[in-house]
KENUBA-141264 format. One record per residue: residue number from 1; residue in one letter; x, y, z of N, C-alpha, C, O in turn. Coordinates in steps of 0.1 Angstrom, whole numbers, always signed. Example, Ala and Ser with C-alpha at 12.3 -4.5 7.8 and 13.67 -1.06 7.14 Angstrom:
KENUBA-141264
pt i=1&aa=a&nu=+132&nv=-57&nw=+78&cau=+123&cav=-45&caw=+78&cu=+132&cv=-33&cw=+78&ou=+142&ov=-33&ow=+85
pt i=2&aa=s&nu=+128&nv=-22&nw=+71&cau=+137&cav=-11&caw=+71&cu=+129&cv=+0&cw=+79&ou=+134&ov=+11&ow=+80
This chain:
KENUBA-141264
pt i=1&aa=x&nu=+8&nv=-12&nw=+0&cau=+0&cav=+0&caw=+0&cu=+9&cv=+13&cw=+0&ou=+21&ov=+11&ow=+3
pt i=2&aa=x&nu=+3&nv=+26&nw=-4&cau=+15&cav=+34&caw=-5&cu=+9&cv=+42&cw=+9&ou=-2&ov=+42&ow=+16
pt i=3&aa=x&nu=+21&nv=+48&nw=+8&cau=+19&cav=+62&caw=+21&cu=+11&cv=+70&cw=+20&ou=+4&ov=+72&ow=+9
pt i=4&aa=x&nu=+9&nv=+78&nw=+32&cau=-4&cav=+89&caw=+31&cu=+7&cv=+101&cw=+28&ou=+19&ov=+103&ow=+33
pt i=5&aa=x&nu=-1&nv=+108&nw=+19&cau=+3&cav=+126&caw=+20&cu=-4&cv=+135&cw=+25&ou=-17&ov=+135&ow=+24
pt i=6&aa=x&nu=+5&nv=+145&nw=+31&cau=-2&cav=+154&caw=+36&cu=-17&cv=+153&cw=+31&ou=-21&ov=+148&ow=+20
pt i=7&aa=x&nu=-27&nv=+159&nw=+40&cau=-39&cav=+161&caw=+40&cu=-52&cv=+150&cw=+31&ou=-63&ov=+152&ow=+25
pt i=8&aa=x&nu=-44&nv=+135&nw=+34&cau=-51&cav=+123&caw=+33&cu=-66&cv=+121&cw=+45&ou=-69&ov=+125&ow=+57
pt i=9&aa=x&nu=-69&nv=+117&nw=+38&cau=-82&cav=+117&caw=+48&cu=-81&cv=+100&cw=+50&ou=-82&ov=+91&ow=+41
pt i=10&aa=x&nu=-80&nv=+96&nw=+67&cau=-80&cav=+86&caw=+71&cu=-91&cv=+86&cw=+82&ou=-98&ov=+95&ow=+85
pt i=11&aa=x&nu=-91&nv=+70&nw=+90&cau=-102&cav=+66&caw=+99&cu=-98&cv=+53&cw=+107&ou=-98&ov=+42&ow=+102
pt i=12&aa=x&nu=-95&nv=+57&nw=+119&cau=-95&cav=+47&caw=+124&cu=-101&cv=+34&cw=+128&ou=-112&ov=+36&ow=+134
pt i=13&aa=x&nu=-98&nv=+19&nw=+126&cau=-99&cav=+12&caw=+125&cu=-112&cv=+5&cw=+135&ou=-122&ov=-1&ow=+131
pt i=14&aa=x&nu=-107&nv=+9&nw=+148&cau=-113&cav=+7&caw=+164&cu=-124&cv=+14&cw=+168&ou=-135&ov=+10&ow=+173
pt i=15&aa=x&nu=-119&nv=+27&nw=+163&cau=-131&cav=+33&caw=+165&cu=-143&cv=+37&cw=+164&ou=-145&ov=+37&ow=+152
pt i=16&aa=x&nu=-153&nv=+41&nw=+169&cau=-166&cav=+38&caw=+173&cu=-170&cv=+50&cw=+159&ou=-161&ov=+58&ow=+154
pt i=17&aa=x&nu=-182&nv=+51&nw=+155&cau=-192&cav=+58&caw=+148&cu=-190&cv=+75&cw=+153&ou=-185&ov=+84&ow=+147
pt i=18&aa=x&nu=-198&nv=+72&nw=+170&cau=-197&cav=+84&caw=+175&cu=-183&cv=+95&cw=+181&ou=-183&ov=+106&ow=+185
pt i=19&aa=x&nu=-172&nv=+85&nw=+179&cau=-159&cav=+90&caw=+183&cu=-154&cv=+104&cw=+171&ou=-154&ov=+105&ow=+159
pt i=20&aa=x&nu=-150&nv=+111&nw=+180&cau=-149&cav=+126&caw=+175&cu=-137&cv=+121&cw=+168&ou=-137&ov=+126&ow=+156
pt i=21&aa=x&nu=-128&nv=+116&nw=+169&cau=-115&cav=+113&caw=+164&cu=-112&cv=+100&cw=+157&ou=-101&ov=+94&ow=+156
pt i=22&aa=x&nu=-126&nv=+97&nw=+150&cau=-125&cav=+87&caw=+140&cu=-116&cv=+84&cw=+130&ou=-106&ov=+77&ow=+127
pt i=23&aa=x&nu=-126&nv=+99&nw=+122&cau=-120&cav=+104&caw=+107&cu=-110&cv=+118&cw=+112&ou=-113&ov=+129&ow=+117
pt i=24&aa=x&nu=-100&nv=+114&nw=+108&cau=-83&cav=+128&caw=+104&cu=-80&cv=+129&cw=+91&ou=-81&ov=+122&ow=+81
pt i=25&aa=x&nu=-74&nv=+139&nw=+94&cau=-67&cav=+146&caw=+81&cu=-49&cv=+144&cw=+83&ou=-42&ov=+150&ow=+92
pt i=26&aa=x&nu=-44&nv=+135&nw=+75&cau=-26&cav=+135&caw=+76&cu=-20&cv=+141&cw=+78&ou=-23&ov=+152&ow=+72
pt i=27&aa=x&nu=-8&nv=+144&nw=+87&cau=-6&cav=+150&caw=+88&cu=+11&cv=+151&cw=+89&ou=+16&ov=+162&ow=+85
pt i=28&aa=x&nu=+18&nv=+141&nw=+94&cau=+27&cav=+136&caw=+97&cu=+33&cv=+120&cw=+100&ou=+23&ov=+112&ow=+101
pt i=29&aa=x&nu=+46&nv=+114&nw=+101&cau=+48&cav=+99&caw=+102&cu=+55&cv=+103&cw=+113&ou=+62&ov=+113&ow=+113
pt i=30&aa=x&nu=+53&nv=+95&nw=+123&cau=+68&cav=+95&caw=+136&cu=+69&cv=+84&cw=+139&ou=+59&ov=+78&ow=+144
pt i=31&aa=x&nu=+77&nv=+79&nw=+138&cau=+91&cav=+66&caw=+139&cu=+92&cv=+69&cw=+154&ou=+94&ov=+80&ow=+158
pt i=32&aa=x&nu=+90&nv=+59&nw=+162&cau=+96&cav=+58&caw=+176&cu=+103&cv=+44&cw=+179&ou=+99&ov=+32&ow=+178
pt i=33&aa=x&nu=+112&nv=+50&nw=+183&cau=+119&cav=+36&caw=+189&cu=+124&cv=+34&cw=+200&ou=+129&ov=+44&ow=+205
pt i=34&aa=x&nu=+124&nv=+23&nw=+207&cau=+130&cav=+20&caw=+222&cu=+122&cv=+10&cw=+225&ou=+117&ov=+2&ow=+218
pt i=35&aa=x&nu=+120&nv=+10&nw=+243&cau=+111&cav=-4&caw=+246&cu=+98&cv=+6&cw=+248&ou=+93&ov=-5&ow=+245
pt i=36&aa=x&nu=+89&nv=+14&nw=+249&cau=+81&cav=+22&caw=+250&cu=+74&cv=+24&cw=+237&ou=+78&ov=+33&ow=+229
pt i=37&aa=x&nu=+59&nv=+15&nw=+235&cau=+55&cav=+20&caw=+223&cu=+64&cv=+24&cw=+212&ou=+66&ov=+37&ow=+210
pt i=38&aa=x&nu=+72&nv=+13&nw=+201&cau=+81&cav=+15&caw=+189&cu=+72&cv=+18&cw=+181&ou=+60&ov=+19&ow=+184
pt i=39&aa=x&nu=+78&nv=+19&nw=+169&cau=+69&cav=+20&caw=+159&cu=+62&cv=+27&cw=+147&ou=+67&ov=+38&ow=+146
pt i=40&aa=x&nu=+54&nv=+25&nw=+137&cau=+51&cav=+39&caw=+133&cu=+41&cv=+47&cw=+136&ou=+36&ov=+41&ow=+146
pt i=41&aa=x&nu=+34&nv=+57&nw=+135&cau=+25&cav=+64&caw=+141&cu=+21&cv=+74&cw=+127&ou=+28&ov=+77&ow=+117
pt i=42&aa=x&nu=+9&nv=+75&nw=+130&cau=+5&cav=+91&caw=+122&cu=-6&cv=+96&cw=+130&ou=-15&ov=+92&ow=+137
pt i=43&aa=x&nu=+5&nv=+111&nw=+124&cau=-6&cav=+121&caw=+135&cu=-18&cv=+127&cw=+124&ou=-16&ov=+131&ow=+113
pt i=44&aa=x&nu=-27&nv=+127&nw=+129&cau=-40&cav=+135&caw=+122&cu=-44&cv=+145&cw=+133&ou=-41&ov=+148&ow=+145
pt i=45&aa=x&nu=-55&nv=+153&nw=+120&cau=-62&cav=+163&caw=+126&cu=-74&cv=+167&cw=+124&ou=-78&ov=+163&ow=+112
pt i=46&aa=x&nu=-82&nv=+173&nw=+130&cau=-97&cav=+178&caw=+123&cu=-96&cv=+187&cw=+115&ou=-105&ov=+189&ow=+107
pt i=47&aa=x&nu=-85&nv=+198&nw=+115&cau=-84&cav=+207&caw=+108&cu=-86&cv=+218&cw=+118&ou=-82&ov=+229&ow=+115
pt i=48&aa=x&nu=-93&nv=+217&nw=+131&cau=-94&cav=+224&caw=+142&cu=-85&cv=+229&cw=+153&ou=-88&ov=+235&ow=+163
pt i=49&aa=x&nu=-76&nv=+225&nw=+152&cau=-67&cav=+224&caw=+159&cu=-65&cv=+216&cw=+171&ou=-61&ov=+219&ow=+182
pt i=50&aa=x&nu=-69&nv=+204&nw=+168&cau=-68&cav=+189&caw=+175&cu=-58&cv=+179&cw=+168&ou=-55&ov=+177&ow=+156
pt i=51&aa=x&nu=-54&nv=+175&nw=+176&cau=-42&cav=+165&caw=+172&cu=-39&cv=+150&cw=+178&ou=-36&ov=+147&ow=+189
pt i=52&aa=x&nu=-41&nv=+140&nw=+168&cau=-40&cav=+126&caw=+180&cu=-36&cv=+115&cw=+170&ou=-43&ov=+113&ow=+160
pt i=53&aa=x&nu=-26&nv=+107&nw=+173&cau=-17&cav=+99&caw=+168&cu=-25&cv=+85&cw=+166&ou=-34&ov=+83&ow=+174
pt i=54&aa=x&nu=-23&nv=+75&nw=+157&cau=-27&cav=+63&caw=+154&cu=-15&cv=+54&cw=+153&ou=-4&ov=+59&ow=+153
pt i=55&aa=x&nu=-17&nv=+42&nw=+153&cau=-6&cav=+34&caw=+150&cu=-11&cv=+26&cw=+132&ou=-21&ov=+19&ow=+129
pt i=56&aa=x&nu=+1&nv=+32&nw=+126&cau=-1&cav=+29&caw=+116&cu=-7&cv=+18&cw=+106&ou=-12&ov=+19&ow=+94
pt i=57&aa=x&nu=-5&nv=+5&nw=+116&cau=-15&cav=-8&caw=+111&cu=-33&cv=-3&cw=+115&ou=-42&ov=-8&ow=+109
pt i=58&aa=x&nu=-36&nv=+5&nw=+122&cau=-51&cav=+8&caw=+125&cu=-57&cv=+19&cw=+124&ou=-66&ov=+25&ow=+130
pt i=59&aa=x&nu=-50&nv=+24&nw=+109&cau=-63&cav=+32&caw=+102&cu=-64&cv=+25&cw=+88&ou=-58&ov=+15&ow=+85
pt i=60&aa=x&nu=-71&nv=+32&nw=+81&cau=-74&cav=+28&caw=+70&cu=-79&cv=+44&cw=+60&ou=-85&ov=+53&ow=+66
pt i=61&aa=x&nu=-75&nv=+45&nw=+46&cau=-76&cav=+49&caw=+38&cu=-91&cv=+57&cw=+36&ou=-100&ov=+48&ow=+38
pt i=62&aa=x&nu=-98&nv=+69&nw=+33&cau=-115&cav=+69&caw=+27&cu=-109&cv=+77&cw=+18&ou=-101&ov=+86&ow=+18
pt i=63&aa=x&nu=-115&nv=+73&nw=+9&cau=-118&cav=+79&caw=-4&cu=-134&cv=+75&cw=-9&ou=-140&ov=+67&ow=-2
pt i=64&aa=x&nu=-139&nv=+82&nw=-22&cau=-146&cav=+79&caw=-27&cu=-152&cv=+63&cw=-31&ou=-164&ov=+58&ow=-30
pt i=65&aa=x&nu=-138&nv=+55&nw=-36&cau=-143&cav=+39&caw=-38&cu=-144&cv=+38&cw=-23&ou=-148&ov=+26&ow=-25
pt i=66&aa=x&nu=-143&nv=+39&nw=-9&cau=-142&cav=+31&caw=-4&cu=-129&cv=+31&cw=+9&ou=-119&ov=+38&ow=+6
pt i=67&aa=x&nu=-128&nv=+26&nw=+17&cau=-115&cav=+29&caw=+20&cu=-106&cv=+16&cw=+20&ou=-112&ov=+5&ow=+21
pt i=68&aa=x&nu=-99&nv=+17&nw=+20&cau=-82&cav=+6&caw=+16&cu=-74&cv=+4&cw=+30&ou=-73&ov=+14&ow=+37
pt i=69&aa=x&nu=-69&nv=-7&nw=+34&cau=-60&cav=-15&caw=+41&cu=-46&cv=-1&cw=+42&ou=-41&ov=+4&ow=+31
pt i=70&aa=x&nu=-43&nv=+4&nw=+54&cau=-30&cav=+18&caw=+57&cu=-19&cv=+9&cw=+50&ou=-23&ov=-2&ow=+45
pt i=71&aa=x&nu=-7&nv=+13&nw=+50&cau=+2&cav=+10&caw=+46&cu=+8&cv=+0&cw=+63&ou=+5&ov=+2&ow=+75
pt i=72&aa=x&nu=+20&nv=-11&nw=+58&cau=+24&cav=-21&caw=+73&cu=+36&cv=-11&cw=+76&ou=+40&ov=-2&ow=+69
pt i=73&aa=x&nu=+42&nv=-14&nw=+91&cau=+50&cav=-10&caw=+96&cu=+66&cv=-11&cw=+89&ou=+75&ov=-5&ow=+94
């Protein structure tokens, strides 16, 4: 799968219907490494100035067809 660019519209996997922080807008990739949560991450936003990180296997793509499987770690 390819990567998200800026201002991709994604949706987390887990989360609920009514969850305010379902659907984001791309925003960034952060690589963390150590024994503490490694990994990849993307940060989204509403465009409001809210901000909150996913782990990159648990979102998924929306688009028009539909949305698509995120890119693996």
């Amino acid at each position: 799968m390819r990567e998200p660019v800026f201002g991709d519209l994604m949706r987390g996997v887990h989360a609920s219907a009514d969850n305010p922080q379902r659907d984001g807008y791309y925003v960034r990739t952060i690589c963390r490494t150590g024994r503490l949560n490694p990994g990849k991450f993307y940060e989204l936003t509403d465009k409001r100035g809210r901000f909150w990180r996913y782990p990159s296997k648990g979102v998924v793509f929306v688009d028009g067809s539909g949305p698509t499987v995120g890119s693996d770690a």
